[in-house]
Each structure stands twice: as C-alpha cells, then as structure tokens.
C-alpha positions as CSV (number, residue, x, y, z in Angstrom):
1,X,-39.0,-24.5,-11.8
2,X,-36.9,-27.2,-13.3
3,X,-35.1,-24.5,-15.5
4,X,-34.3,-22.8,-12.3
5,X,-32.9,-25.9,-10.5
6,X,-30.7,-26.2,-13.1
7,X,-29.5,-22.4,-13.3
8,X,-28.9,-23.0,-9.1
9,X,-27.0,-26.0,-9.9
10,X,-24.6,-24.7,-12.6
11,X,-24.5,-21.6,-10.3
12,X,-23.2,-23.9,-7.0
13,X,-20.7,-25.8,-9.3
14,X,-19.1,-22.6,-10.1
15,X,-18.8,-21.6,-6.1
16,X,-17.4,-24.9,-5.4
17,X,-15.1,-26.1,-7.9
18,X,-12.3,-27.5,-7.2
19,X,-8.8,-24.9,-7.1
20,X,-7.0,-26.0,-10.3
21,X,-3.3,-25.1,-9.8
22,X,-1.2,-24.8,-12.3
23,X,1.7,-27.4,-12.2
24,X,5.1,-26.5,-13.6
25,X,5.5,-30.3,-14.8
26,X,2.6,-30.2,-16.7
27,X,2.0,-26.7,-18.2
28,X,2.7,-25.3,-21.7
29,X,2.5,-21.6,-23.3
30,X,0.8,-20.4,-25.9
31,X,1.7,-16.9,-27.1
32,X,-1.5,-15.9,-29.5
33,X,-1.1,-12.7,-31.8
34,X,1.5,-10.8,-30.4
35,X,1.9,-9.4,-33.6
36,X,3.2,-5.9,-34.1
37,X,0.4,-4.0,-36.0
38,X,-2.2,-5.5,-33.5
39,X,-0.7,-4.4,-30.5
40,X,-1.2,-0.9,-31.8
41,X,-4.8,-1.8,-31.0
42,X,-4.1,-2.2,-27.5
43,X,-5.8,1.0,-25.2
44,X,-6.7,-1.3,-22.2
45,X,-3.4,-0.9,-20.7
46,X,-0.5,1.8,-21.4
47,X,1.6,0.1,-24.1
48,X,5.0,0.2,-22.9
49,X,4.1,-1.6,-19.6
50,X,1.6,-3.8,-21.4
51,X,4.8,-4.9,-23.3
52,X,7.1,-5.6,-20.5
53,X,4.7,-7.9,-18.8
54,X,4.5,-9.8,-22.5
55,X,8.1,-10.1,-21.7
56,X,8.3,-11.0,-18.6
57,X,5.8,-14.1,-18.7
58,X,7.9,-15.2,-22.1
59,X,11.0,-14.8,-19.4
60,X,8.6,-17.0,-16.7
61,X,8.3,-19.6,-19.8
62,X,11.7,-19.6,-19.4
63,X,12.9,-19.7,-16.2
64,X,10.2,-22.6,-15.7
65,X,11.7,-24.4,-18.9
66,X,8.2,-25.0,-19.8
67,X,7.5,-25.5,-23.2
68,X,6.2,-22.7,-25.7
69,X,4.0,-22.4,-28.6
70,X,4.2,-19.4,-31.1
71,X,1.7,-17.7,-33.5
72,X,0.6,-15.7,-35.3
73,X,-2.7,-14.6,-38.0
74,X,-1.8,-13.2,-41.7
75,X,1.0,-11.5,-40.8
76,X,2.2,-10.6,-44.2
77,X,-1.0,-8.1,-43.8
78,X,-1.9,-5.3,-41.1
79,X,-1.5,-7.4,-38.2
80,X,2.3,-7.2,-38.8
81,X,4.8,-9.8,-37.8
82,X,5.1,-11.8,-34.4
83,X,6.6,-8.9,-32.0
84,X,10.7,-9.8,-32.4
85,X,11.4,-9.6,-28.6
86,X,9.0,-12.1,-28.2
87,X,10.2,-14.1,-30.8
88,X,13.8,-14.2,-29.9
89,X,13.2,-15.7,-26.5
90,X,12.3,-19.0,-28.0
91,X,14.5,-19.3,-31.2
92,X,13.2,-23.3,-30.9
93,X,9.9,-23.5,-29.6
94,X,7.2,-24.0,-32.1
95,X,5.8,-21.3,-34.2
96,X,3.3,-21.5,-36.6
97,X,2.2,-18.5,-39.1
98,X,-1.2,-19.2,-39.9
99,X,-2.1,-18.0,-43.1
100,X,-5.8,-16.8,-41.7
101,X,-7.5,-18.2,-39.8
102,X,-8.9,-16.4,-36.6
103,X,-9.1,-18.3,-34.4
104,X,-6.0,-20.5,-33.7
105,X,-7.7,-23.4,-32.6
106,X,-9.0,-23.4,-36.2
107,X,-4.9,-24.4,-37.3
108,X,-4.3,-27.8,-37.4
109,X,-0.7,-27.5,-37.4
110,X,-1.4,-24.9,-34.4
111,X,-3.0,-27.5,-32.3
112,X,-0.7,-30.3,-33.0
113,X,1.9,-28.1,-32.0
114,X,-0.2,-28.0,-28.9
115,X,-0.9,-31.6,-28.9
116,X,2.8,-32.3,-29.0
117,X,3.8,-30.4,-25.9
118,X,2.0,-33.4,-23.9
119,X,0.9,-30.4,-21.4
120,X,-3.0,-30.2,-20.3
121,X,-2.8,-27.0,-18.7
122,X,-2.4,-23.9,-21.3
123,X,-1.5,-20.5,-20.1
124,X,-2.5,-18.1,-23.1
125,X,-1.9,-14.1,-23.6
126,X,-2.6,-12.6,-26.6
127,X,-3.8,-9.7,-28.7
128,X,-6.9,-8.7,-28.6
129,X,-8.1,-10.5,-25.6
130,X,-11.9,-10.4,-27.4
131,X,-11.1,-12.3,-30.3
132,X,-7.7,-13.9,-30.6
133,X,-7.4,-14.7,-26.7
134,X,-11.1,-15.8,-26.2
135,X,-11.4,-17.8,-28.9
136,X,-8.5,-20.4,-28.4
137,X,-9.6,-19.8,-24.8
138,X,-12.7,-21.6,-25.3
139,X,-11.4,-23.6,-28.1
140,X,-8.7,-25.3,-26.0
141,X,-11.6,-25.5,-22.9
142,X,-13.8,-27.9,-25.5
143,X,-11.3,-29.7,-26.3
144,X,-10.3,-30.9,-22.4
145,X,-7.3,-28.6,-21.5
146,X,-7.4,-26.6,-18.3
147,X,-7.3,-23.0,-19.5
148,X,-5.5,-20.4,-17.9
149,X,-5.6,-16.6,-19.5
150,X,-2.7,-14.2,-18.5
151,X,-5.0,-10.8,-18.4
152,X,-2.2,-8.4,-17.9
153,X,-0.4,-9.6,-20.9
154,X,-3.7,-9.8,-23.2
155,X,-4.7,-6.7,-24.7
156,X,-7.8,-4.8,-26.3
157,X,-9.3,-1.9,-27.7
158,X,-11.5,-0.5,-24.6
159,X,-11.6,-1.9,-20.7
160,X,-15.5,-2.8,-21.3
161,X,-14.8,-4.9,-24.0
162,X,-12.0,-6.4,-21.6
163,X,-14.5,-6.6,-19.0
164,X,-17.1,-9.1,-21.6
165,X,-13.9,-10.6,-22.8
166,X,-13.2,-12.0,-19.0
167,X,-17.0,-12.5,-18.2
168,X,-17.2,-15.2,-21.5
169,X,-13.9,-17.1,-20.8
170,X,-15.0,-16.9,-16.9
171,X,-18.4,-18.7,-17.7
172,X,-17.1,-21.4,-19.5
173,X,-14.8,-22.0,-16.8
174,X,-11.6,-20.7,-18.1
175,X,-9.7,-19.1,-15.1
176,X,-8.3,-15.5,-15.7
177,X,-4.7,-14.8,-13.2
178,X,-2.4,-11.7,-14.1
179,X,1.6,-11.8,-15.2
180,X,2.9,-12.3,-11.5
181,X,0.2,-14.8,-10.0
182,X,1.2,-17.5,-12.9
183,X,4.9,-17.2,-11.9
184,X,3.8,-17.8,-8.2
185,X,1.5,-20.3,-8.7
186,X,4.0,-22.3,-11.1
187,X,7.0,-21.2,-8.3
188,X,5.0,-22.4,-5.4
189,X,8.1,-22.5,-2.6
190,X,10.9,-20.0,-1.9
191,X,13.2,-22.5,-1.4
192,X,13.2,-23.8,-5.0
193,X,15.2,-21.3,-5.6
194,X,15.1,-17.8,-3.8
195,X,17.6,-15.8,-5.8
196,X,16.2,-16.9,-9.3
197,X,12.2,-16.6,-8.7
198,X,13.0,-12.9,-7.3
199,X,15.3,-11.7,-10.0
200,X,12.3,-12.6,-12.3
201,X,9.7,-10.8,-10.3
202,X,12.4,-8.1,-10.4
203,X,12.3,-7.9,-13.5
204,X,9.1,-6.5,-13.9
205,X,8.4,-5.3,-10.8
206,X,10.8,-2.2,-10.1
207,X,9.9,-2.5,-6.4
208,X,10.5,-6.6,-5.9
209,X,14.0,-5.8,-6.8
210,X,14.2,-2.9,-4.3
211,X,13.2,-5.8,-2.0
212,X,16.1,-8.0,-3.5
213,X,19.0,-5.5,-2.7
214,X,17.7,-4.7,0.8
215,X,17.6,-8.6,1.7
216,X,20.9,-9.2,-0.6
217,X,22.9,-5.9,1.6
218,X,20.8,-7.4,4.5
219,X,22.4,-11.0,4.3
220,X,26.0,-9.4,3.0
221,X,25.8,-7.4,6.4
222,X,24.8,-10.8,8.7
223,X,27.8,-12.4,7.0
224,X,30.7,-10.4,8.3
C-alpha cells in the first residue's frame, strides 16, 4: 500500500511539474561526441539531415551568443576526430579531448569547463544518444543542472534504442525538445529580432525561408 502511495506520488509530480523554460541568459551548450567515426553509427535519422540540424543548433549557439562546451572520447581511435564543421563554429569555446572516459561527466576538466560557463541550464546533443548523450544527461541532472537533450541532433544505432534512450533521461526528469523548439523557446518574441531568428530557422528549414521571401517581397511591395 505504502509502496503504491509512493509510486502515485512520484507519478503526480511528474504531471505537475513546474514548465522549466530555457532562458537565453542563463543557458550553455554542450556538444558531446560528435565525432566523425561515431556518427557513422547513426541509423535513427538519415545522415545528411541529421548533420544539418547538428549545425544548425551550433548556428542557434551562436546566434544566442550563448556559451559552448566541446568534446570529444579517444579520438585518436575509431571514434575519429570532433566533426570539423562543428568545430569551426566555435574556434574559442572550450574543448576538451578526453583521453577515455565514457561518459563525459567522468572528465574533470570536462565539468569545470561546464562549471565555468556559470549556466544551470545545459542543452546537450550528442552521438549515440544511448551512451554518450544519456549519460552526461543524467550526470549533469545529479549534479543540479536543469537538463535539456536536443533529440534531433542526438543520434543512434536503431529508433527502439532511441525510444529507451528518451524513456531513461525522461524518468529522471531530464526534458527531451528537438533542433527548432530550443531556438524558440530561447527566441521567445518576434520582436527581438524578426529578420535574424527567421534567417536561422531558414537555415534548416527549406520551407521557413520560403515563408521569409514571401513576407520580405510582401513588405518590399507595401513599401512602394
């Protein structure tokens, strides 16, 4: 009965949490194992698509000017060096080779890295999303950081393993939002700045920039 109570309880804080938004003043990146021999693991999604939306959330890093944190696990082996696209966009963020360890969390230089950002919410992609994602996932959870996992730039072998891959990091409260919802969530307002937030949505999303040049000739047109 008791054990029950308990299970109900756990169940109803779930339901009514409270909605943690992400806040562009106080969020950080953490780009896990994009390496280039692992992401010739990934099946879950079709790999040239899968590698654009890697992109475009580096190019939401960006655009936010939110601080980035770079990694990457024995890449003088198989798992190959940190993909170089990636890498270029953030020739001074902090990136740190780990010479093993699995999990990233397990890196002390990888967590002060994180420490030093002075952000408590981390939004983290990786490859594979089963082992390199989920554990610094729950890692960074433990330790007190709000934990946000980008699941269209986080890749694996097969969609079930995906699918226990979310279910884990879901349970221990982690929350799972795709490429476009992060860059939304941290956008939040139009009027920041219309032009700029859709020429990054454009720049993944062939049809968002359809939408640009129709309002663009639109507003060209109302002009004259």
């Amino acid at each position: 009965m008791l054990l029950n109570l308990a299970l109900l309880l756990s169940f109803a804080s779930l339901i009514f949490a409270d909605y943690a938004r992400l806040d562009v003043n106080n969020t950080a990146f953490l780009f896990v194992d994009h390496q280039t021999g692992l992401f010739q693991l990934v099946e879950d999604y079709e790999q040239h698509n899968f590698k654009e939306t890697i992109l475009a959330l580096g190019r939401t890093a960006k655009y936010f000017k939110t601080p980035a944190v770079l990694t990457t696990s024995f890449e003088q082996g198989p798992n190959g060096p940190m993909m170089p696209e990636l890498k270029a966009m953030f020739p001074n963020a902090s990136y740190i080779p780990r010479p093993g360890q699995i999990n990233a969390w397990d890196n002390a230089d990888f967590v002060a890295a994180v420490k030093a950002t002075g952000k408590k919410q981390l939004v983290i992609s990786g490859i594979v999303t089963d082992v390199c994602v989920t554990f610094c996932a729950l890692s960074a959870k433990a330790a007190g950081y709000e934990v946000f996992v980008v699941t269209d730039a986080s890749g694996t072998f097969r969609d079930d393993v995906r699918y226990a891959s979310w279910d884990r990091m879901s349970q221990a409260g982690v929350q799972l939002l795709n490429w476009f919802a992060v860059a939304a969530e941290l956008g939040r307002d139009w009027r920041r700045d219309m032009e700029g937030m859709g020429e990054l949505f454009s720049s993944n999303i062939p049809r968002y920039e359809f939408l640009m040049d129709s309002f663009n000739a639109a507003k060209n047109g109302s002009s004259h």
